[in-house]
N, C-alpha and C positions, 0 to 999 in steps of 0.2 A: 309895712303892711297896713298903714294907714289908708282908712276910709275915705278921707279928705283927699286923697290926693286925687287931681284931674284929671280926664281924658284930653292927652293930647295928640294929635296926628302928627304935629312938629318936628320930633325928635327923628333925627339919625344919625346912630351913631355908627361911622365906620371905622373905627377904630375898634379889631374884630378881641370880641370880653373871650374871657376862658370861661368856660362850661365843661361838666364833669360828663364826659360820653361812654356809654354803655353800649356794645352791639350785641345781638340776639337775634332771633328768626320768630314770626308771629304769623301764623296761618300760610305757612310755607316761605315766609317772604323775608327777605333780610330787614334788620332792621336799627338803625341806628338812631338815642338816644339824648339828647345836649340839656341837660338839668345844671340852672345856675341862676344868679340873682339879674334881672333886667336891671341896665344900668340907668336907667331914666325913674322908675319907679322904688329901685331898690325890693320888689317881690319873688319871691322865687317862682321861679318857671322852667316849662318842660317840652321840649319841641320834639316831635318822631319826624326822623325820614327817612322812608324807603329808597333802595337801589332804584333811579328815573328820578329822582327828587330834580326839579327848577333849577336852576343857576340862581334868578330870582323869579318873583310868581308873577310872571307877566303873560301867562296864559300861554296857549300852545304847544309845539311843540319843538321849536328853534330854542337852542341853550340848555337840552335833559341831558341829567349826568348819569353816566351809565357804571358809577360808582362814585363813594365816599372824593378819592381824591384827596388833594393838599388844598384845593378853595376854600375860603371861608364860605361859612353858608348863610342864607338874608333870612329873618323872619318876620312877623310882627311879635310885641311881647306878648307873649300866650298864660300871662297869670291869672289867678283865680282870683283877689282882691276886689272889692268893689272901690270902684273910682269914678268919681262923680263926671256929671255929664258926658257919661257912655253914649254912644247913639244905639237906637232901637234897633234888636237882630243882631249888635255886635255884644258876644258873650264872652267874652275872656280879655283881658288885655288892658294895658296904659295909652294902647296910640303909639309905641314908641318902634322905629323899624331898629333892628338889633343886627349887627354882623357878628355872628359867631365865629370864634376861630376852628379850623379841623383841628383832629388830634394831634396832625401829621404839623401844624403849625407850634405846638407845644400841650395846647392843651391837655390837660389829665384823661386818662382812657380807663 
């Protein structure tokens, strides 16, 4: 949780981390959960994704998942940390893209 640590856009790790997933419903909507440490920064972090969630977020509409699934899911790291030379307008995050594993791959539910 060090301050010091940099914004980097660099990292990707595809090698999908475990995260701890919660599912629940939020304003009618399914909703699932992945709370766990970014492996590039080491901060904790929390991604939500709704049923339609990306495959990855490359815009569009080609690759929506019309459920959770066994995929792993892609995100940036979404920590609250301050890390040096963020760019301007980007408010959360290391830079690092994250493969999350599904629960359905092992991870804790």
């Amino acid at each position: 949780m060090s301050p010091l640590n940099p914004y980097n856009t660099g990292p990707h790790h595809t090698a999908p981390a475990a995260f701890q997933w919660t599912h629940g419903v939020s304003n009618g909507k399914e909703l699932h959960e992945a709370t766990g440490a970014c492996p590039e920064c080491g901060c904790v972090m929390t991604k939500r994704y709704t049923t339609g969630q990306y495959t990855q977020p490359k815009g569009g509409f080609l690759g929506r998942r019309k459920g959770p699934g066994p995929q792993p899911f892609s995100t940036l790291c979404q920590c609250t940390s301050l890390h040096t030379d963020r760019p301007e307008g980007v408010q959360v995050g290391c830079g690092a893209r994250i493969t999350i594993a599904s629960w359905l791959d092992g991870a804790s539910q």
